[in-house]
N, C-alpha and C positions, 0 to 999 in steps of 0.2 A: 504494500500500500504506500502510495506517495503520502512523504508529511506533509500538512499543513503549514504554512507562516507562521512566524511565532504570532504575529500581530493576529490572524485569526486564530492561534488556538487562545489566546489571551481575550478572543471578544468571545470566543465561544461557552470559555467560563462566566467571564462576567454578565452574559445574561441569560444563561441557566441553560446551556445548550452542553452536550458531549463533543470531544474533541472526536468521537469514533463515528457520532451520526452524520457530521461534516465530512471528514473521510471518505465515510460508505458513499453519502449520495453525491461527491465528487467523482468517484471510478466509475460510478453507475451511471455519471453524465459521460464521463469520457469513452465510459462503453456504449452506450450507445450512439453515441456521438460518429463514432467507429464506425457502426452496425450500419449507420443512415449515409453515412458519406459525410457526415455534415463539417466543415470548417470551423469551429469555436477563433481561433488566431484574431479571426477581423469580420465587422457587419455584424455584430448580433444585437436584435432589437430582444429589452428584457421585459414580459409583459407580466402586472399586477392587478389581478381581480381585487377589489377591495374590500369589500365585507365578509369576512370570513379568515382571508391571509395575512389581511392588514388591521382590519379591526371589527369586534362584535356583528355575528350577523342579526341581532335584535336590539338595536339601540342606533338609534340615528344620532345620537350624541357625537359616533363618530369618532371615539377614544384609539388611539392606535394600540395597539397590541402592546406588551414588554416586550423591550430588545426589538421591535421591529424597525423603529427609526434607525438605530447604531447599526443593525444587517444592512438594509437599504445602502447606508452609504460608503459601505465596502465598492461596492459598483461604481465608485467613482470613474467620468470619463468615459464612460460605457451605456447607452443610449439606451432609454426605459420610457414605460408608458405605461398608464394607468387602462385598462380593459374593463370599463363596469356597466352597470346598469346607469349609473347616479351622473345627474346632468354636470355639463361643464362649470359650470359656477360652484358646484358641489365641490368636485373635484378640483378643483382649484383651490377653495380653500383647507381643502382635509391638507394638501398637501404642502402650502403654504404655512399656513395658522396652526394646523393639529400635526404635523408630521416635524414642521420647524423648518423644511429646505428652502430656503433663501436663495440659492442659486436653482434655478430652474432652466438652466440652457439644454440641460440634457434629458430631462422628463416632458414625454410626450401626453397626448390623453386622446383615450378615444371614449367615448361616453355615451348612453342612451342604450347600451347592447350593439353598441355599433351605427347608430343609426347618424353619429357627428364623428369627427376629429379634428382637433385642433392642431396645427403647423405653422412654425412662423406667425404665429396671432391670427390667424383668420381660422374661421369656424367655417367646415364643408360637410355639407349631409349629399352624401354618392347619390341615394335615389329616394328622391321624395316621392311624395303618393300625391292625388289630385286635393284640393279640398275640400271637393264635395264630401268625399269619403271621410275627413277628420270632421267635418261639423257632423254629419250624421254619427259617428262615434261617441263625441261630447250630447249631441241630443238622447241617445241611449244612457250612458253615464249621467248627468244630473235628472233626467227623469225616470232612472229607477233608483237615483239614489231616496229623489222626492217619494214615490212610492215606501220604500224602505223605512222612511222613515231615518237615515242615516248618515251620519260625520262623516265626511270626505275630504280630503286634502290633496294640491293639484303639484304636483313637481314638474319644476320649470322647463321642461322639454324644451328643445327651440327645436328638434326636428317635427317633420308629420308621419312619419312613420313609425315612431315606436311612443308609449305613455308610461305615466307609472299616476296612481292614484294610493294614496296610505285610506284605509278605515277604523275610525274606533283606536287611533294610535297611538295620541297625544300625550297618553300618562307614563311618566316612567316606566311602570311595569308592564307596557302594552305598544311599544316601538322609540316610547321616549320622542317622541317629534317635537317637543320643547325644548329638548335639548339642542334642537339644530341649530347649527347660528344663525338661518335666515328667521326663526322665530323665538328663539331666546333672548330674554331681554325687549321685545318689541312687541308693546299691546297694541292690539290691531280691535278695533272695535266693528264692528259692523255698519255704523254709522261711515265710517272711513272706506271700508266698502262701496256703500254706495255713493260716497261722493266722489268716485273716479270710474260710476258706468255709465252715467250721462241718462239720455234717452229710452224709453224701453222695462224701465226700472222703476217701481215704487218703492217708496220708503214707510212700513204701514206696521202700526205696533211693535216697532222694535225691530223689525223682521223686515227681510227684499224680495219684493214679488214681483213675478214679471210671465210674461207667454214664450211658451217654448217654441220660437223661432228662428229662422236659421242666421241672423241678424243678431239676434239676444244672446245667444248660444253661443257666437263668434267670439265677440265681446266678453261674456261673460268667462270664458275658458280663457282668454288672451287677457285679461284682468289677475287671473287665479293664477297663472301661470308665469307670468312678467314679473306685476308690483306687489302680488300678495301670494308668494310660493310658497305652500304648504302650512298656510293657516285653515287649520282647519275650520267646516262648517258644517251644520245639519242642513240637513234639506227634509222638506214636507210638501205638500199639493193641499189649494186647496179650492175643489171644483177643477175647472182647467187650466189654473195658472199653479204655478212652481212659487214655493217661498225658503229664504233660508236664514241664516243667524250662524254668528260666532259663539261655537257653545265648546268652553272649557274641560267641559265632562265627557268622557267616554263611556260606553254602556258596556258595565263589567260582565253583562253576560254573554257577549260579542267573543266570539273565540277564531283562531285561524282556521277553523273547518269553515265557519260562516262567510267569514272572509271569501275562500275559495269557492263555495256553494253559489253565492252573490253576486262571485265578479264572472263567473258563468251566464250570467240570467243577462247581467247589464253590459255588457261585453258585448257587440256583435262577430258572431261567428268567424266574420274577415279578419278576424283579429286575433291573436296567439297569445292565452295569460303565461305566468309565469309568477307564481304566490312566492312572497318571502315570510320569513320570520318573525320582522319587525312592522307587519299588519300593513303590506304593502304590498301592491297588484303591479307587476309592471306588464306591458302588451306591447304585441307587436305585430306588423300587418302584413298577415301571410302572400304568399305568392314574389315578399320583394328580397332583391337578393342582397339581406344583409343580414353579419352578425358579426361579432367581435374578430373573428378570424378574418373575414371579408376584407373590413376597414384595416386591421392591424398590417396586412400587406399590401393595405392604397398606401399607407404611413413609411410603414419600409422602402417602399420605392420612393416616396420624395426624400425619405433618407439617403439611402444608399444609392440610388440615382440608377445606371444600368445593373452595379454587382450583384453577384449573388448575396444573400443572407439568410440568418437563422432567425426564429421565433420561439422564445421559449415565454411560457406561462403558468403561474401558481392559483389555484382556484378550488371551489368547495364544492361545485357542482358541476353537471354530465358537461353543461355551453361552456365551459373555460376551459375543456378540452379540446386541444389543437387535432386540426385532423391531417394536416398537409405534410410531404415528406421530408419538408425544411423545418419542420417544429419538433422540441422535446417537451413533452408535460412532466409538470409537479402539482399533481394531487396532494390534499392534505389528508393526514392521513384519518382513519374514521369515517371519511364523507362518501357524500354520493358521487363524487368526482372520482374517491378513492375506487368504489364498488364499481362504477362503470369502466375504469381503465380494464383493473383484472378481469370482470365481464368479459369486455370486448377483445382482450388480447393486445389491449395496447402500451406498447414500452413507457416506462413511468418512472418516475423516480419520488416515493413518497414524501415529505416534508411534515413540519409542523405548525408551520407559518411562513410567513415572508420573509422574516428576518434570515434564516437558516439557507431559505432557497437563493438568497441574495448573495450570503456567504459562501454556499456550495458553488454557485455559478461565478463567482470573486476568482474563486482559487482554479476552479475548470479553466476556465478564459485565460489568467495567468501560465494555468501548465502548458495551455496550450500554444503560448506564446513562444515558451521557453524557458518562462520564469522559474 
């Protein structure tokens, strides 16, 4: 077995990691590495799922993991991107604000499950959908949320292809969405609400009512979504207009089976859910060809321009599996990511988080320089 650097066996105790688990999933990069033909030396984009390898997948608080930040930045120099569900302003600040990286020349993001990436500062969504098809989506989501009876919360998508909506999430013990920084710390009243929809909109008992049209609807999701991300609101009907409010209370009998059961019914069909943990529905609109693999090698080629490269990524679920013959996966271990590699027969190298996958790929990359 090749040793390690002193400098990483020295990070690997101080944050509760073995000098042998680093080791192991070092050879098991280099072997496979081997196995695929793949060059580790030069070009390798490093990709990170975030909820899950980088931090809690039931808490939008958005805490990074222990020892994840001090892993992360072994990979100095060496070109990385954030792979997740969570929009770019999300990601930007986890990785800013909550990770501490100040230098950001060399972290990329791609976000939405793929449906954006960011490059050089400009935001590019591959393949948007029409808009007919997003307002009829948002007509379906606030009028069965009105039916329901039920808390919804809108994240700030700027693509039209993919959504994510939290239900019921707001309380610490139930996704923590007050912990996020776009609503922690910032009382959002309802009143404030309404005084940024203009036309279309009443203001009546406390409460905003208005007629589900495709005009109201626009508006209303482009409101939810821009200046007010992820304040939660209940929705109610009454007769055939829609009403809602900012209501602090979640309904403790609301569980993630409900969750799932719900965003079925209010979802239309054209559309791909995807339930998390932290009482959060994300979707995405079948038939269009994107997903985090997709974009991660639109990203790579404006990197790396004509040359070849690698894609490796770390993840908790089956979509953070790479399928292309230029990528090595790191499952973590225990997950559904873990269970579908061995499932499928596909080469893997298990992990425990970010921090470890950051390290093991530190010292891969170095061996394979030379170092």
């Amino acid at each position: 077995m090749r040793e390690l650097s002193e400098d990483m066996m020295m990070l690997a105790n101080e944050i509760g990691l073995t000098e042998e688990l680093i080791q192991d999933g070092v050879e098991q990069t280099l072997g496979i590495a081997e196995d695929k033909g793949l060059d580790l030396s030069k070009n390798v984009l490093v990709g990170f799922d975030m909820n899950g390898p980088m931090t809690a997948t039931w808490d939008a608080s958005l805490r990074p993991r222990p020892g994840v930040p001090k892993g992360v930045l072994t990979l100095h120099g060496i070109p990385k991107t954030i792979l997740s569900g969570w929009d770019i302003t999300t990601i930007e600040n986890f990785l800013y604000n909550k990770m501490g990286f100040q230098d950001m020349k060399n972290f990329h993001m791609v976000g939405e499950l793929g449906a954006v990436y960011k490059y050089e500062g400009e935001i590019i969504e591959p393949n948007p959908v029409p808009e007919e098809d997003v307002i009829k989506l948002w007509h379906n989501i606030f009028e069965g949320a009105a039916k329901k009876n039920l808390k919804i919360a809108v994240q700030g998508n700027v693509s039209s292809s993919v959504g994510d909506i939290y239900m019921e999430g707001e309380s610490p013990s139930r996704g923590n969405l007050r912990g996020h920084f776009l609503v922690k710390n910032r009382d959002v009243s309802t009143r404030d609400i309404y005084n940024s929809l203009g036309d279309g909109f009443e203001y009546k008992d406390e409460k905003i009512e208005f007629e589900s049209t495709d005009e109201n609807v626009k508006k209303l999701h482009e409101v939810l979504s821009r200046k007010y991300t992820l304040q939660p609101l209940r929705f109610g009907e009454r007769g055939r207009k829609i009403y809602f409010w900012r209501d602090k209370n979640d309904r403790e009998d609301f569980d993630l089976r409900d969750m799932e059961k719900i965003a079925r019914k209010i979802i239309p069909d054209e559309w791909e859910i995807d339930p998390n943990n932290d009482y959060c529905v994300d979707f995405k609109r079948k038939g269009i060809e994107i997903d985090k693999e997709y974009t991660a090698n639109l990203l790579a080629r404006s990197i790396f321009q004509h040359e070849d490269y690698v894609i490796t990524n770390v993840g908790d679920k089956p979509g953070d599996m790479l399928k292309g013959e230029n990528t090595i996966n790191y499952p973590q271990f225990g997950t559904k990511a873990y269970a579908y590699c061995k499932k499928e027969g596909i080469p893997h190298i298990p992990v425990v988080h970010a921090g470890d996958y950051s390290m093991i790929l530190a010292e891969a990359i170095r061996i394979s320089k030379g170092g």
